[in-house]
C-alpha positions as CSV (number, residue, x, y, z in Angstrom):
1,X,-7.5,10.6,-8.8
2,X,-6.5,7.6,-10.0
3,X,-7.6,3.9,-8.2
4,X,-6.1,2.6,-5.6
5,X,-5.0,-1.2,-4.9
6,X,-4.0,-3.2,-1.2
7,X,-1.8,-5.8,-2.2
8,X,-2.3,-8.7,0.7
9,X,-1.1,-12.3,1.9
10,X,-3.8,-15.0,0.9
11,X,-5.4,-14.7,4.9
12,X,-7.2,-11.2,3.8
13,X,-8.3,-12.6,0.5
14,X,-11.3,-10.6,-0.2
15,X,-11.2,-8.6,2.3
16,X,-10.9,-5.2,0.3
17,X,-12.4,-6.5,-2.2
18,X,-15.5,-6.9,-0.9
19,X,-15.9,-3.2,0.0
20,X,-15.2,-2.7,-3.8
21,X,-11.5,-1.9,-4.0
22,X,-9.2,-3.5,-6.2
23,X,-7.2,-6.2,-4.3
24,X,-4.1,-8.4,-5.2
25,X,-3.5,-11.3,-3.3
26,X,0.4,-11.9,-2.7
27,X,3.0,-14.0,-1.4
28,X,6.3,-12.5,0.1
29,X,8.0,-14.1,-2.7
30,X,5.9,-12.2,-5.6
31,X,4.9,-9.2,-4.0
32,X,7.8,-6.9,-5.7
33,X,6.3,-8.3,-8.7
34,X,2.7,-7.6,-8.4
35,X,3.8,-3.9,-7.5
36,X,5.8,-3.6,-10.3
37,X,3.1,-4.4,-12.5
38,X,0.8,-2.2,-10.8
39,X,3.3,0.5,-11.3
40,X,4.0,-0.3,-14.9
41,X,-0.1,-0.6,-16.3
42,X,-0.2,2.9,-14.6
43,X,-4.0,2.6,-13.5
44,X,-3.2,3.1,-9.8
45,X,-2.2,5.8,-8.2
46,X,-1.9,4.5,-4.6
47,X,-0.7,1.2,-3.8
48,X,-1.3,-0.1,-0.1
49,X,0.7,-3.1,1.1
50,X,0.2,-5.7,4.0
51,X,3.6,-4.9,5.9
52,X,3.9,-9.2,6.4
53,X,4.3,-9.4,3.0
54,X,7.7,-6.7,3.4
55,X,11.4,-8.3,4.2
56,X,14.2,-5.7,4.2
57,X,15.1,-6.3,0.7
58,X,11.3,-5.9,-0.8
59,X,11.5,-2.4,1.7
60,X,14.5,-1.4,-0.2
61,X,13.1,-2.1,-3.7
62,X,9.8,-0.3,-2.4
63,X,12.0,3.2,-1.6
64,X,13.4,3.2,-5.0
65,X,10.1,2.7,-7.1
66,X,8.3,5.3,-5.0
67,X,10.7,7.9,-5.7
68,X,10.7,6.9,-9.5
69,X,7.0,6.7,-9.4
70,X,4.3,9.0,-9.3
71,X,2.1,7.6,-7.2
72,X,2.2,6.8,-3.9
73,X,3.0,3.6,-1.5
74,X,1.6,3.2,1.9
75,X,2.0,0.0,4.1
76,X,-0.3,-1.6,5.8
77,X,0.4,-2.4,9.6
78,X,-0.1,-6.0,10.7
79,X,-3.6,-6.7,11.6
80,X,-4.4,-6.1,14.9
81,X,-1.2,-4.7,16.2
82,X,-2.0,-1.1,15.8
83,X,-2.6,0.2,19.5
84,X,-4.5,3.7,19.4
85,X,-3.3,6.0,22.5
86,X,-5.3,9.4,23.1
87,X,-3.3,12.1,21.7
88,X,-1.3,10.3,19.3
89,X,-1.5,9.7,15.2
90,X,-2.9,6.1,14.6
91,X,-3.0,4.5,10.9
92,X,-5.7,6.5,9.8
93,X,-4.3,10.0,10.3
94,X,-1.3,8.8,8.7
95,X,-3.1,7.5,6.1
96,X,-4.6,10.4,5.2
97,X,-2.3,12.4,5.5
98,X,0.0,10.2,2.8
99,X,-3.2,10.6,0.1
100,X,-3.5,14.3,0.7
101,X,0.4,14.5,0.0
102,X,-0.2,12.2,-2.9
103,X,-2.3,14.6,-4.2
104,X,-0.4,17.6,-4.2
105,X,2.8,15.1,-5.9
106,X,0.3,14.8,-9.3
107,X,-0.4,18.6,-9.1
């Protein structure tokens, strides 16, 4: 599989990075551009963005390179705004689940 990079607002600086992922620190301004150079060196294969860096435009753009694209986009929810219920799929099933369909995309 190929690496995978989160793509995050200055307030998360090293955050991923410390756990020894490959992390990009963005501005909602740049962040189409950072993807589209992760896109284009073709290293990664999964690219996960903080969701505050997303307006409806950069959403838009996002669509159309992942259906172009090989790999796979997932976005991050907002920092402490994901509410787990019993029962239910949080981030982390869905998360999962998006890699596991990644990998059958490249096979």
């Amino acid at each position: 599989m190929k690496g995978c990079v989160f793509i995050t607002p200055q307030d998360a600086a090293y955050g991923f990075a410390l756990t020894g992922f490959q992390q990009v620190i963005s501005g909602r301004e740049t962040v189409l551009v950072d993807l589209e150079k992760i896109v284009l060196k073709g290293s990664s294969g999964l690219v996960l963005i903080d969701e505050r860096l997303l307006s409806d435009k950069v959403s838009r753009r996002i669509e159309v390179i992942e259906k172009h694209w090989e790999g796979a986009i997932v976005i991050l929810p907002e920092p402490g705004t994901e509410r787990i219920e019993p029962g239910k799929r949080d981030f982390g099933m869905q998360l999962i689940a998006r890699v596991l369909g990644y990998q059958m995309k490249l096979s």
